[in-house]
C-alpha positions as CSV (number, residue, x, y, z in Angstrom):
1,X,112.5,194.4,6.5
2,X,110.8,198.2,5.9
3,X,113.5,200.1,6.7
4,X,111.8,202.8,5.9
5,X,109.5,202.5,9.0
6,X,112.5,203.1,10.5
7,X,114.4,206.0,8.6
8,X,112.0,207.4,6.1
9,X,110.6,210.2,9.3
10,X,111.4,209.7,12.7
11,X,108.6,207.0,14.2
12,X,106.8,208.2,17.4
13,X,105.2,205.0,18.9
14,X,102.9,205.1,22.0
15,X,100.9,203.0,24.2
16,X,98.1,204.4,26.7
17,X,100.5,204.7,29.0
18,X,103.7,205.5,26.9
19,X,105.6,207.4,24.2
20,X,108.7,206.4,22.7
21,X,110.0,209.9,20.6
22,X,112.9,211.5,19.7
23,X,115.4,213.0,21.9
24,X,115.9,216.5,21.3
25,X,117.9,219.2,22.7
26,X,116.1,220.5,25.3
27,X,115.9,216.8,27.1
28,X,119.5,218.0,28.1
29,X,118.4,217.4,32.1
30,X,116.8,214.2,32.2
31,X,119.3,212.9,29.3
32,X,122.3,213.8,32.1
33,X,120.6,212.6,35.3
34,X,120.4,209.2,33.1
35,X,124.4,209.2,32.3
36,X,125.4,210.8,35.0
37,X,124.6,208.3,37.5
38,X,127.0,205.0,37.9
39,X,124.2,202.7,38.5
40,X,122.6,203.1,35.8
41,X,125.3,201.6,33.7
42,X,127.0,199.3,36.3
43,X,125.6,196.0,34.0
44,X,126.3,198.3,30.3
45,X,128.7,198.6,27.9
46,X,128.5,202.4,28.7
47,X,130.9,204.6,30.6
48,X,128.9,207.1,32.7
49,X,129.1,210.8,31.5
50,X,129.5,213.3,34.8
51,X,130.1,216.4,32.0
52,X,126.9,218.0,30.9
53,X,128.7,219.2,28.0
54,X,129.3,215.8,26.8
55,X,126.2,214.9,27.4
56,X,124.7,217.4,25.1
57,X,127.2,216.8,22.1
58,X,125.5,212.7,22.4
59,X,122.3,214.1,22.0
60,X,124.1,215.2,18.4
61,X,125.5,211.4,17.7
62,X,121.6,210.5,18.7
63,X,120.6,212.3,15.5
64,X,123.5,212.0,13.6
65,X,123.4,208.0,14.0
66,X,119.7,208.1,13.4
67,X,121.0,209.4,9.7
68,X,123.3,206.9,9.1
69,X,120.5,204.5,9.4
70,X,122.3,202.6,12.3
71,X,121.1,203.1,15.3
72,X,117.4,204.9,16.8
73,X,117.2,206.4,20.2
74,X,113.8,206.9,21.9
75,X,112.9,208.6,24.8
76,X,110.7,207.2,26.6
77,X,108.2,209.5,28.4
78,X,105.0,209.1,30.2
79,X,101.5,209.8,28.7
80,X,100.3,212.2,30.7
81,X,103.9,214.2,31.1
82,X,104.7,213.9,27.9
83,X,107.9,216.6,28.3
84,X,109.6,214.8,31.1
85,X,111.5,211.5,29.9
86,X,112.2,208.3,32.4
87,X,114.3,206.4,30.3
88,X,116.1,205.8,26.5
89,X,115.0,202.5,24.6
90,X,117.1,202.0,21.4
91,X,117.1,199.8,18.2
92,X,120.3,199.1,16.4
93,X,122.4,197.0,14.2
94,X,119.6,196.2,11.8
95,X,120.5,193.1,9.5
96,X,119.0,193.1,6.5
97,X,120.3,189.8,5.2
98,X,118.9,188.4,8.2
99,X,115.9,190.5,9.2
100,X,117.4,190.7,12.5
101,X,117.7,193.6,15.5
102,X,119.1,194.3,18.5
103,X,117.5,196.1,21.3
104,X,118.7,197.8,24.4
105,X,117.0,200.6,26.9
106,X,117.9,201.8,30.2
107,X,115.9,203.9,32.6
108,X,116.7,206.9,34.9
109,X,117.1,205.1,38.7
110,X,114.1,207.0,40.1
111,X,111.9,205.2,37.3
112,X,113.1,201.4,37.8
113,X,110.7,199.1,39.0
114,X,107.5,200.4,38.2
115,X,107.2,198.2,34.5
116,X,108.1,201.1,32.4
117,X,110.5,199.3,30.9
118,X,108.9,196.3,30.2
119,X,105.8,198.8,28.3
120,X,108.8,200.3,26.5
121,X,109.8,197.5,25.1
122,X,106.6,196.3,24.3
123,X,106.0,199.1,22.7
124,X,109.1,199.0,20.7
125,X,108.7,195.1,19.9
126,X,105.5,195.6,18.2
127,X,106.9,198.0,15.9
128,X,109.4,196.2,14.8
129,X,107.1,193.3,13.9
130,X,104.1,194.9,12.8
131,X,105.6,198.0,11.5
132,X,108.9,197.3,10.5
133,X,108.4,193.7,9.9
134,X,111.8,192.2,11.5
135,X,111.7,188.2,11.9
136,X,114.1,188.1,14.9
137,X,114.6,191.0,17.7
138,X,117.6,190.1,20.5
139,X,119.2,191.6,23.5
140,X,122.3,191.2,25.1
141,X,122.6,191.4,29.0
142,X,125.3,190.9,31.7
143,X,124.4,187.7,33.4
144,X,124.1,189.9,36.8
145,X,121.2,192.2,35.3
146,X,118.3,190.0,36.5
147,X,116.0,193.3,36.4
148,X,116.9,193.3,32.9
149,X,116.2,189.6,32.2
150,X,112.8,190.4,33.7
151,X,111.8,192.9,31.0
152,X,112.8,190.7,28.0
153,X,111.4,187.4,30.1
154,X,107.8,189.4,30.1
155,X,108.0,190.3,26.6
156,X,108.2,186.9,24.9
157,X,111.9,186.8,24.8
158,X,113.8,183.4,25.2
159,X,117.2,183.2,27.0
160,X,118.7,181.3,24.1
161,X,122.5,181.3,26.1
162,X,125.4,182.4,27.6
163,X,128.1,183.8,25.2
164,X,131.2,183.4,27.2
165,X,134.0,186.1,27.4
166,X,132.7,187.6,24.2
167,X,132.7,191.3,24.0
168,X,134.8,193.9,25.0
169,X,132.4,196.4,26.8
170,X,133.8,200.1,27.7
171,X,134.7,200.3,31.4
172,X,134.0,196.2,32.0
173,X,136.9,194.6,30.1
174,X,135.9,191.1,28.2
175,X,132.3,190.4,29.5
176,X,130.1,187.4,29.3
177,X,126.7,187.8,27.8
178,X,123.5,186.2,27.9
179,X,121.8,186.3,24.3
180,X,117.8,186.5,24.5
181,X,115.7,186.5,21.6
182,X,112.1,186.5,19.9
183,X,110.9,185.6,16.8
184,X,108.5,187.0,15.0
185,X,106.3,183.4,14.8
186,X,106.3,183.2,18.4
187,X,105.0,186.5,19.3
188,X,102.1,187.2,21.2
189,X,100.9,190.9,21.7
């Protein structure tokens, strides 16, 4: 794995239509409409955040995870709007010893449904295989979240089971979760 990729500079990654970059201060609106609404998180491990304030110290922890080498947040914005952001697409958890990663994203409500998602995580994908050159790249989702499924479903991903009753996710109590993976060996850009 090049972690590097990763953590040497901050990777912007783009598509025609796309471009995953950092989250930065100023994002403070469209970052809040995001955790401010319930139904955004209603199939998360994430509590919603109605304070502002709150919301702007997290855009710290983005950056101050992002230095730990843990975790990356993107933004996802659109091409030709490159200042207004529709979503957050994230990579965490990176095994080493395994060469393994787990994604997660979720989009402002007004965005769902119109496949930015699933170009997000394309995007993303091919990063972490061409760039960053991770064998394995999973997801966990609420068996519920079929709009979810969908994304990973279109991106190569295989639902590979259920894991019953086996996380504790803020504001859902013990949840089951359906594991979905890819390989790098059976991906197709």
């Amino acid at each position: 794995m090049n972690i590097e990729a990763v953590f040497g500079q901050f990777p912007n990654l783009k598509s025609d239509g796309y471009i995953l970059k950092k989250i930065e201060d100023h994002h403070l609106e469209e970052v809040f409409e995001i955790y401010n609404n319930d139904n955004v998180f209603e199939y998360c491990g994430i509590i919603p955040k109605h304070n502002k304030n709150t919301v702007k110290n997290m855009i710290g922890h983005f950056e101050r995870d992002y230095n730990k080498r843990s975790r990356v947040k993107w933004g996802i914005f659109a091409s030709p709007e490159p200042d207004r952001m529709l979503g957050i697409i994230e990579a965490a958890d990176f095994n080493q010893k395994v060469n393994v990663v787990t994604i997660g994203y979720f989009l402002s409500e007004a965005h769902w449904g119109k496949g930015i998602a699933t170009e997000a995580v394309a995007i993303l994908v091919d990063f972490l295989f061409t760039d960053v050159n991770v064998n394995r790249i999973q997801a966990e989702v609420m068996p519920l979240n079929e709009n979810s499924k969908k994304v990973l479903l279109k991106n190569s991903f295989i639902k590979e089971g259920t894991l019953r009753q086996a996380a504790l996710w803020a504001g859902k109590g013990i949840v089951d979760l359906e594991i979905y993976g890819v390989l790098k060996e059976d991906y197709v850009k």
